[in-house]
C-alpha positions as CSV (number, residue, x, y, z in Angstrom):
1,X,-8.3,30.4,-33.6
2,X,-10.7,29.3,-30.7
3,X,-9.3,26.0,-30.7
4,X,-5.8,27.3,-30.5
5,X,-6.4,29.7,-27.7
6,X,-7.8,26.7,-25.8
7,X,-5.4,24.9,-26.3
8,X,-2.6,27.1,-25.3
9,X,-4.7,27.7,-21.8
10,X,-4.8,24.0,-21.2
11,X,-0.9,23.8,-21.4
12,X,-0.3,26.5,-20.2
13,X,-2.4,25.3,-17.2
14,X,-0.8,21.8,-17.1
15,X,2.3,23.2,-17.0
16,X,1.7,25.9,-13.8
17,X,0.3,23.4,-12.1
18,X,3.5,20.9,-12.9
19,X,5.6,23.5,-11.7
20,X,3.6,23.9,-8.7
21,X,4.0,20.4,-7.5
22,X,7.7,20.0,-8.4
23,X,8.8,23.1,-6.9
24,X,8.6,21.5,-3.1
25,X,10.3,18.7,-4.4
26,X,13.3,20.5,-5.9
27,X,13.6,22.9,-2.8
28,X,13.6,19.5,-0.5
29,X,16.3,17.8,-3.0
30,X,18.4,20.9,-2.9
31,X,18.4,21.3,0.6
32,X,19.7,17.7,1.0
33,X,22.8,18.6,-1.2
34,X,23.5,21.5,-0.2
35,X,26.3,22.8,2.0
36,X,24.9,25.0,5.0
37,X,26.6,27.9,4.1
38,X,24.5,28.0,0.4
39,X,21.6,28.1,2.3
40,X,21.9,30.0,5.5
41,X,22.3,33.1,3.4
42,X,20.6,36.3,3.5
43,X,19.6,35.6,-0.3
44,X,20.0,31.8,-1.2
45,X,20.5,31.0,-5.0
46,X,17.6,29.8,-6.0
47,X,20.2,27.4,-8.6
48,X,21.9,24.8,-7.7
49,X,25.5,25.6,-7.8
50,X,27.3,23.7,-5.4
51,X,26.7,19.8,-4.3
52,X,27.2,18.0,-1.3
53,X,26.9,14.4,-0.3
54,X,27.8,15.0,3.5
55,X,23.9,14.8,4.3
56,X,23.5,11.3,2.8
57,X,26.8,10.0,3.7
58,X,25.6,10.6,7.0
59,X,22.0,9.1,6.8
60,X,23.3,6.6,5.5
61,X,26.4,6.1,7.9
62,X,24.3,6.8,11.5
63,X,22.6,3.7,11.3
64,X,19.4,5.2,11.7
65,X,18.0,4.6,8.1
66,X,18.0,0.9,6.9
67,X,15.8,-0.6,9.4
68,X,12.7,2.0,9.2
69,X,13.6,1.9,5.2
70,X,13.1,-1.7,5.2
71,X,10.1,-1.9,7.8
72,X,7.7,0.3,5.7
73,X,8.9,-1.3,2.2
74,X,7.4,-4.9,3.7
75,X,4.4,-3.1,5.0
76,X,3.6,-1.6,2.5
77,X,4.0,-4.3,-0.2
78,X,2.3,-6.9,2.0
79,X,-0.6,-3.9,2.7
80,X,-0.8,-3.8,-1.2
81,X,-1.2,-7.7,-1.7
82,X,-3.7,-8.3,1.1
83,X,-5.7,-5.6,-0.1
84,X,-5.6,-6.6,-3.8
85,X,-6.1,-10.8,-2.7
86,X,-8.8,-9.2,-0.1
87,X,-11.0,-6.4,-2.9
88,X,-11.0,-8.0,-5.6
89,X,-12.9,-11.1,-5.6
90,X,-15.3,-8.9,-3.2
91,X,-15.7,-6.0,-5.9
92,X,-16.3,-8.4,-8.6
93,X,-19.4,-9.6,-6.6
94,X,-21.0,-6.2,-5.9
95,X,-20.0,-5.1,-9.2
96,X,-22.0,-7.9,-10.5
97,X,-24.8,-7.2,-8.3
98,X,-28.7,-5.4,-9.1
99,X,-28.2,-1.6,-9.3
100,X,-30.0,-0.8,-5.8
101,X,-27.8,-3.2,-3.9
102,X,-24.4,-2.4,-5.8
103,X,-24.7,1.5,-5.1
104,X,-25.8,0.8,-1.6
105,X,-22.4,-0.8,-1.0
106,X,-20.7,1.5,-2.9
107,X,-22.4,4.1,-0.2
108,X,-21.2,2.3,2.4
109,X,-17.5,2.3,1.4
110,X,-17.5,6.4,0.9
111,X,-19.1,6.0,4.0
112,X,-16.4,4.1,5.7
113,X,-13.6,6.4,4.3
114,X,-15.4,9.7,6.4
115,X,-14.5,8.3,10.2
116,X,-11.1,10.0,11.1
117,X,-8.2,8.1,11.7
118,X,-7.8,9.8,14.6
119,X,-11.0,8.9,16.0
120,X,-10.1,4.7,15.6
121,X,-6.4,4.4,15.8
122,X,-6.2,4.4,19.4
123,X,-9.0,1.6,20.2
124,X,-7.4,-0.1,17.2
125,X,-3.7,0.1,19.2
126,X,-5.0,-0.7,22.4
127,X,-7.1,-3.7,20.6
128,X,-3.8,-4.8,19.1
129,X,-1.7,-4.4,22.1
130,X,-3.8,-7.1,23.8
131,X,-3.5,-9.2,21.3
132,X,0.6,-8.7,21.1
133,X,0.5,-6.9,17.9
134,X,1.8,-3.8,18.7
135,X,5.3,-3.1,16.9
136,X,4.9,-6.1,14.5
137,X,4.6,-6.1,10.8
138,X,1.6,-8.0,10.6
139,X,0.1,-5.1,13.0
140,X,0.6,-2.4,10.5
141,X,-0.5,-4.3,7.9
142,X,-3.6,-4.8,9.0
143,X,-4.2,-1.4,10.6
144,X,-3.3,-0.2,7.1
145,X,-5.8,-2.4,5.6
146,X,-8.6,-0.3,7.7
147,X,-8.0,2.3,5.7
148,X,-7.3,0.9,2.1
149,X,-9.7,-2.3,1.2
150,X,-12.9,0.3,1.2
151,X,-10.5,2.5,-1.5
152,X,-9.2,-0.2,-3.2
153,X,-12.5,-1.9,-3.6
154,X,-14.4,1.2,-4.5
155,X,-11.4,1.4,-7.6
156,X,-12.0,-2.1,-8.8
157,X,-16.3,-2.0,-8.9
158,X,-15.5,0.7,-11.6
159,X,-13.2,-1.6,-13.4
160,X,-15.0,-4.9,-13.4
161,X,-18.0,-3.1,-14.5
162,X,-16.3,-2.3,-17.6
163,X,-15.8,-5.8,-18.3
164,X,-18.4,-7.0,-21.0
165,X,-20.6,-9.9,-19.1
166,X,-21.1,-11.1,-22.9
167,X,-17.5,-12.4,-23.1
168,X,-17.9,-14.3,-19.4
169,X,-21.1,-15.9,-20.8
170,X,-19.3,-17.1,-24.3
171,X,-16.3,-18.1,-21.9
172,X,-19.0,-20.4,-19.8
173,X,-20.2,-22.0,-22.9
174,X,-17.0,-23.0,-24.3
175,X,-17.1,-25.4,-21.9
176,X,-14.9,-22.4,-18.9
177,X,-15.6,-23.5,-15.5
178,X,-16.3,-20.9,-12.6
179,X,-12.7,-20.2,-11.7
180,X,-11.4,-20.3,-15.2
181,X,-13.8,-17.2,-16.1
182,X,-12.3,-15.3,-13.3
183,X,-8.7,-16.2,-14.2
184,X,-8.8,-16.4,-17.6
185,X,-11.0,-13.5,-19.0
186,X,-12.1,-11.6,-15.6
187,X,-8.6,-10.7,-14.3
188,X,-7.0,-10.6,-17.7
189,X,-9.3,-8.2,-18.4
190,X,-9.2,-6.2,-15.3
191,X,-4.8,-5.8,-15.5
192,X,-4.8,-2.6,-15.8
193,X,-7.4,-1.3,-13.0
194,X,-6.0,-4.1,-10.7
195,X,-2.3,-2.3,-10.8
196,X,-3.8,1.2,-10.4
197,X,-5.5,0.0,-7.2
198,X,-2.3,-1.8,-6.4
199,X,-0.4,1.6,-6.8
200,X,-2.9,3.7,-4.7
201,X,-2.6,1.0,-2.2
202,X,1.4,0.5,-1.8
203,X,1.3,4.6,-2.0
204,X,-1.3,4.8,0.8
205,X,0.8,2.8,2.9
206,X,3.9,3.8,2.2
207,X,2.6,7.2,3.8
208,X,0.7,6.3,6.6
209,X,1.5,8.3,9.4
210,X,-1.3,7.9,12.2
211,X,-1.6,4.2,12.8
212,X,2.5,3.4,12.6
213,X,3.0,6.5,15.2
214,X,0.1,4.5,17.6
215,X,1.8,1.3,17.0
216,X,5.5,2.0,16.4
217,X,6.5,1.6,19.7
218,X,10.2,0.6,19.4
219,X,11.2,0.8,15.6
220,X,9.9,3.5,13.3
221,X,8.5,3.6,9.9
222,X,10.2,5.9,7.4
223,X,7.4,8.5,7.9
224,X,8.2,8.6,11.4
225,X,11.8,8.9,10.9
226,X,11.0,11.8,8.9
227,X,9.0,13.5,11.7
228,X,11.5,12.9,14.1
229,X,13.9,15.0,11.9
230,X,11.4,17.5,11.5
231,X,10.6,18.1,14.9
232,X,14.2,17.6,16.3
233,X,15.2,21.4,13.6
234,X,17.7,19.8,11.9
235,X,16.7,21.3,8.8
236,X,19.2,19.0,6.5
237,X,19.0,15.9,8.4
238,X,15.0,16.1,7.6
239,X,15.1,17.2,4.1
240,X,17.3,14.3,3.1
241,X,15.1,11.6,4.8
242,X,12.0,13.4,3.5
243,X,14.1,12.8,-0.5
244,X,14.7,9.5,0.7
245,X,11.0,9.2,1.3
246,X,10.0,10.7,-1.7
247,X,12.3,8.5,-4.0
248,X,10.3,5.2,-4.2
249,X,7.1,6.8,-4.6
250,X,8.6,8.7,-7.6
251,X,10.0,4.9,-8.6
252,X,6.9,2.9,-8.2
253,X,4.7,5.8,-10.0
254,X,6.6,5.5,-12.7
């Protein structure tokens, strides 16, 4: 009976709280198929009972879409591979290390992760603007790469740990040279933590907002786009980018 009660709570649980996160998500996705007149009402359905395109066909049509769309897909897939090419080989090596010296790092790269954004993008941009990468890919790449090596590193110690040393010390015995460990037991091994880091990393910046408002100067990111929509009190116009936003994340979580 206990077992059954607790049970029940933890679905029950699990299910509020899935409601509670897709509720936002459905109201935004309504909105952005919606006519106005089903939701400047004095009592809006909650249902959806009528559907629209006229929001999309005109994101789509303005012009205004494709290139911030296409800017923060690049960044954020060459964010994710220079932080995956950049962490791992480095948390292999403190993951290897004496217990004193691999939690000291570890320290560090909480540590790291506490300084505000805020409080370094501006030296950051002004850095980068001397160096003429302001408004460049490779700019927001590596600004985003400030705030997702110490994460994605700190997610990949935990998973090499977990890889036995025993099977990298039969693999150097059979005769498996240095970089043939790594790439054929280390990594292999490591798949699955490797692509959650990946994920958190594509996710982290496909979101940024701070750095790509400090160095966007003449083309947006998505994000941006977003916040331009928001701010300008087209409530339609900024529900259907924020969808359009939402839509790979839901795609590459998957």
């Amino acid at each position: 009976m206990k077992r059954t009660n607790r049970v029940t709570w933890w679905y029950g649980g699990g299910l509020v709280a899935v409601l509670f996160t897709l509720l936002p998500l459905y109201l935004m996705m309504k909105v952005s198929v919606s006519p106005p007149a089903k939701v400047f009402t004095p009592h809006p359905s909650f249902a959806l009972h009528e559907v629209t395109g006229e929001h999309w066909k005109t994101l789509f049509t303005a012009g205004t879409v494709q290139r911030p769309l296409s800017k923060s897909l690049a960044v954020a897939t060459w964010t994710m591979l220079g932080a995956i090419a950049l962490a791992a080989p480095a948390a292999y090596v403190i993951a290897r290390l004496p217990q004193p010296w691999k939690y000291g790092l570890l320290l560090s790269l909480f540590a790291s992760r506490m300084i505000p954004e805020v409080g370094i993008a501006l030296p950051v941009a002004v850095r980068f603007l001397e160096w003429g990468l302001a408004d460049t890919q490779l700019g927001l790449v590596l600004a985003h790469l400030i705030k997702t090596l110490p994460f994605v590193a700190w997610i990949l110690v935990g998973t090499f740990e977990t890889n036995p040393v025993e099977l990298e010390e039969a693999a150097a015995v059979d005769g498996c040279h240095r970089v043939g460990v790594l790439t054929r037991v280390v990594f292999p091994l490591a798949a699955p933590g490797v692509a959650v880091a990946a994920l958190f990393a594509w996710l982290e910046s496909w979101n940024e907002f701070t750095y790509a408002l400090y160095l966007s100067l003449t083309e947006n990111t998505l994000p941006l786009q977003v916040y331009y929509y928001v701010t300008r009190g087209n409530w339609f116009d900024a529900a259907t980018y924020a969808t359009l936003l939402t839509v790979p994340v839901i795609i590459v979580t998957a």
